[in-house]
Backbone bond lengths (Angstrom), bond angles and torsions (degrees), N, CA, C in turn:
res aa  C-N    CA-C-N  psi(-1)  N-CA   C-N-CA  omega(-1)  CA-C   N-CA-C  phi
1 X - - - 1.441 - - 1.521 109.34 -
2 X 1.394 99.36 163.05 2.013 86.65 -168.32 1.429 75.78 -117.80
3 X 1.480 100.89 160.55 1.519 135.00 163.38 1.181 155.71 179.95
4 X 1.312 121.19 137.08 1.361 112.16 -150.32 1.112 128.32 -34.05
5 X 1.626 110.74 147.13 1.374 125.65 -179.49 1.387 117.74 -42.66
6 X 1.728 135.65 132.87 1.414 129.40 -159.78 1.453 118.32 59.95
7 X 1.427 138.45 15.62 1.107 139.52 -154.31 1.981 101.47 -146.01
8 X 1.513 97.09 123.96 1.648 107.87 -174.70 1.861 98.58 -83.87
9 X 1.272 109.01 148.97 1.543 104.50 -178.24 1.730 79.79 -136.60
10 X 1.375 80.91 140.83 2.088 111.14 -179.91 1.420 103.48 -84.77
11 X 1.180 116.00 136.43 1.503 131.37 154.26 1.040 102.14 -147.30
12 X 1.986 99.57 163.08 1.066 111.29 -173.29 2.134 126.56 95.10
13 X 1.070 105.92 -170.39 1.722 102.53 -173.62 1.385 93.16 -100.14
14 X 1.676 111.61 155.87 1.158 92.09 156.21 1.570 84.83 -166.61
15 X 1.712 136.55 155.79 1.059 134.00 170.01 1.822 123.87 -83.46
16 X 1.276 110.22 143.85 1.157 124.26 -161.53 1.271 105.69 -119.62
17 X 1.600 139.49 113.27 1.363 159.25 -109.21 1.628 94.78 -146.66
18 X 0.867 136.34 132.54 1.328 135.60 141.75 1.318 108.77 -159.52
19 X 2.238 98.70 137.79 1.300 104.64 170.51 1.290 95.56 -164.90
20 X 1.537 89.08 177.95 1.745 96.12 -160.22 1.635 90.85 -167.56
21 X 1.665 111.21 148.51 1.210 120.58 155.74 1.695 144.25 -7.00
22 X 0.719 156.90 141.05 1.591 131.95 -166.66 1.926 87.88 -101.44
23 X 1.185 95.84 -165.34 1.682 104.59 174.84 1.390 113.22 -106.11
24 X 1.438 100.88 -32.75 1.404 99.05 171.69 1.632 125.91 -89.00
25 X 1.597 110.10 12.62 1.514 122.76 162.33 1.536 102.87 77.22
26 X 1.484 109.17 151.93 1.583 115.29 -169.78 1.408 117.57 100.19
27 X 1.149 120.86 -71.27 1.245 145.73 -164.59 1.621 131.05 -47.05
28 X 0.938 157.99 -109.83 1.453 163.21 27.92 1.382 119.01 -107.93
29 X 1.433 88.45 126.50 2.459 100.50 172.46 1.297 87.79 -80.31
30 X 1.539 83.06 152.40 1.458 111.28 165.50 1.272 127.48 -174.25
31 X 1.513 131.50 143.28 1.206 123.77 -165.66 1.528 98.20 -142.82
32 X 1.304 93.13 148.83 1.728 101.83 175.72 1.386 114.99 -139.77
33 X 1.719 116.81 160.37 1.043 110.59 -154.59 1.410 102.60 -155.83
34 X 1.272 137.59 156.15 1.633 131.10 -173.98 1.453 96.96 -114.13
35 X 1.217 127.27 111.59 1.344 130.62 170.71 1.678 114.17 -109.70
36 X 1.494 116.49 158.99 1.439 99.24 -157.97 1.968 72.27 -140.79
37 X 1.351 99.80 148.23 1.533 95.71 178.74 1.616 80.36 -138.81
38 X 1.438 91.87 140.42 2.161 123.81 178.55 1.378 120.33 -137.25
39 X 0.950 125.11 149.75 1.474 131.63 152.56 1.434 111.20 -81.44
40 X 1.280 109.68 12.25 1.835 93.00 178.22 1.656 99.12 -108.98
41 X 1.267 90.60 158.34 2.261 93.66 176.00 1.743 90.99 -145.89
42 X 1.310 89.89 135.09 1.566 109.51 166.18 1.759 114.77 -97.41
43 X 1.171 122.47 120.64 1.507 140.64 168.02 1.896 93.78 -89.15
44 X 1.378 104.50 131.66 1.587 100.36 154.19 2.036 110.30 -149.93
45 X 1.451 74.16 159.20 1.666 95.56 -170.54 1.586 110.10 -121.09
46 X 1.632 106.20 121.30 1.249 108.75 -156.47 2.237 88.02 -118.17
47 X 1.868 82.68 159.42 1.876 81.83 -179.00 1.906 62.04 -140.96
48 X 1.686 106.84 -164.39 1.285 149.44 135.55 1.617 122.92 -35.03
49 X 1.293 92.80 -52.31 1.956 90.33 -179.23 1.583 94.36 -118.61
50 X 1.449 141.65 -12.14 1.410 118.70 170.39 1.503 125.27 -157.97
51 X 1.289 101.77 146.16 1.600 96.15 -173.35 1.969 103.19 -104.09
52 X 1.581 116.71 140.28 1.150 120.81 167.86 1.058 109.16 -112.05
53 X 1.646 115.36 145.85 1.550 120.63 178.16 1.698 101.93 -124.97
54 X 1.290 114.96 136.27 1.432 122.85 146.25 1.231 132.62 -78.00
55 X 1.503 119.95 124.17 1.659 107.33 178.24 1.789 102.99 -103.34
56 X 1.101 111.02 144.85 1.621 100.11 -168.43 1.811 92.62 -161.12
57 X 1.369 105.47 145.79 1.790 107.46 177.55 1.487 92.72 -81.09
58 X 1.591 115.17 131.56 1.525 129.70 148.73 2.098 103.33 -30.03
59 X 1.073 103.01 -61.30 1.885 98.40 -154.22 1.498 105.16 -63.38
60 X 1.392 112.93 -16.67 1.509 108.87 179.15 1.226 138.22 -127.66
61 X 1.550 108.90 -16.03 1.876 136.42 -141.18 1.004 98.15 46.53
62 X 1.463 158.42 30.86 1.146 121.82 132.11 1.624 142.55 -43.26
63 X 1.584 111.88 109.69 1.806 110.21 173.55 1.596 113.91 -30.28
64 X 1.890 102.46 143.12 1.303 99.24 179.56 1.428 84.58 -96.84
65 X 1.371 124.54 133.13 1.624 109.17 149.95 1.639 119.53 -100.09
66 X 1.416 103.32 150.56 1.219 89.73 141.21 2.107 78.44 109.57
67 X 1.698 102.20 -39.10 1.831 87.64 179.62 1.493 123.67 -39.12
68 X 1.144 94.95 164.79 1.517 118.24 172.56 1.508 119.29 -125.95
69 X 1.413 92.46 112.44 1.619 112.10 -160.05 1.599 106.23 -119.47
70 X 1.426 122.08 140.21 1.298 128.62 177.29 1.427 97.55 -132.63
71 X 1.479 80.90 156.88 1.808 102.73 -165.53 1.560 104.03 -123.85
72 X 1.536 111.45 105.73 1.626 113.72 -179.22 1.117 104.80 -108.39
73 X 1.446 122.82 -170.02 1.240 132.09 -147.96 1.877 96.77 -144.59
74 X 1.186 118.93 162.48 1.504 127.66 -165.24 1.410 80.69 -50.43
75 X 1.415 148.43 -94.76 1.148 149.61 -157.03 1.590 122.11 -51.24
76 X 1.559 116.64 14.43 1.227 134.18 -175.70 1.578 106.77 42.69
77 X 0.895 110.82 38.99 2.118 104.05 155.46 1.079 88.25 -94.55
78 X 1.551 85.22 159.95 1.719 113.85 173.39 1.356 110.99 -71.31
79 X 0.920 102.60 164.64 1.739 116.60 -179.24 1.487 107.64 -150.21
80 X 1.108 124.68 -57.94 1.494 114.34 145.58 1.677 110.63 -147.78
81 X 1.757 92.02 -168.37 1.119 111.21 -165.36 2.052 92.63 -124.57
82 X 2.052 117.08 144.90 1.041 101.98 162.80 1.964 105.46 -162.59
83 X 0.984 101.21 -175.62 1.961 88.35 -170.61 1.597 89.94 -132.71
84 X 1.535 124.21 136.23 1.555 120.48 171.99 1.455 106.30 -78.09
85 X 1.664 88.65 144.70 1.522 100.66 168.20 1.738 116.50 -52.57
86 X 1.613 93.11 -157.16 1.142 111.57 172.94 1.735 126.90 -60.08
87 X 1.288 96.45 -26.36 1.657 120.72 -165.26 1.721 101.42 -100.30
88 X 1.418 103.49 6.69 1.758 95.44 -164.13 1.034 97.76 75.35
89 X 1.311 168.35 53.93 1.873 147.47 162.02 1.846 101.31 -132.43
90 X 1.566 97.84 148.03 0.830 110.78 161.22 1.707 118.20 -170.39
91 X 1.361 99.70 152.65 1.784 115.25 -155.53 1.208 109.12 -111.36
92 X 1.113 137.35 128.86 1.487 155.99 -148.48 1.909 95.64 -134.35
93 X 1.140 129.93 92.03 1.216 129.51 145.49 1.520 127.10 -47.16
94 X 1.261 131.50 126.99 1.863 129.98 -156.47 1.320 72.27 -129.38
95 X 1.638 103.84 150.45 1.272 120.82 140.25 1.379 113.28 -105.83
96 X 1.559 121.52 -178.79 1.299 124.93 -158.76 1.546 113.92 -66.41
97 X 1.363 129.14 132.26 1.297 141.68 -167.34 1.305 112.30 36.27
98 X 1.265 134.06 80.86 1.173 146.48 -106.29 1.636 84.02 -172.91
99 X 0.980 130.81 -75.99 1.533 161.18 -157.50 1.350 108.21 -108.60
């Protein structure tokens, strides 16, 4: 990831903490959360029989090639497995209710 000069840029996972006092005193809230910060962004294009995804870096549009992208389903099983071309793209054939 690029970033400004004198300036640290995050990648990677990392957990995200927050808490604070309750209202009714004593206590402490708190919530946590796994956040993952990238330079990559996925665009996708959906029909009936197929979905396409672009892999491309946020700082430039430059195509990712070469990723490895899986395609799950509301219940996160796999459904498949695929790697982007040259252009970042790649096409996922669905069969019916599938997705």
């Amino acid at each position: 990831m690029v970033a400004a000069a004198g300036t640290t840029t995050l990648s990677g996972l990392y957990l995200l903490e927050v808490t604070a006092p309750s209202q009714a005193g004593g206590t402490t809230v708190g919530h946590r959360s796994i956040v993952c910060f990238s330079d990559a962004i996925l665009t996708q294009k959906r029909s009936s029989e197929t979905i396409t995804l672009r892999a491309a870096r946020m700082s430039d549009a430059t195509p990712l090639a070469g990723a490895k992208v899986r395609l799950v389903n509301r219940q996160n099983f796999k459904l498949a497995d695929g790697v982007t071309n040259a252009d970042g793209i790649v096409t996922f054939r669905l069969r019916a209710g599938e997705v």
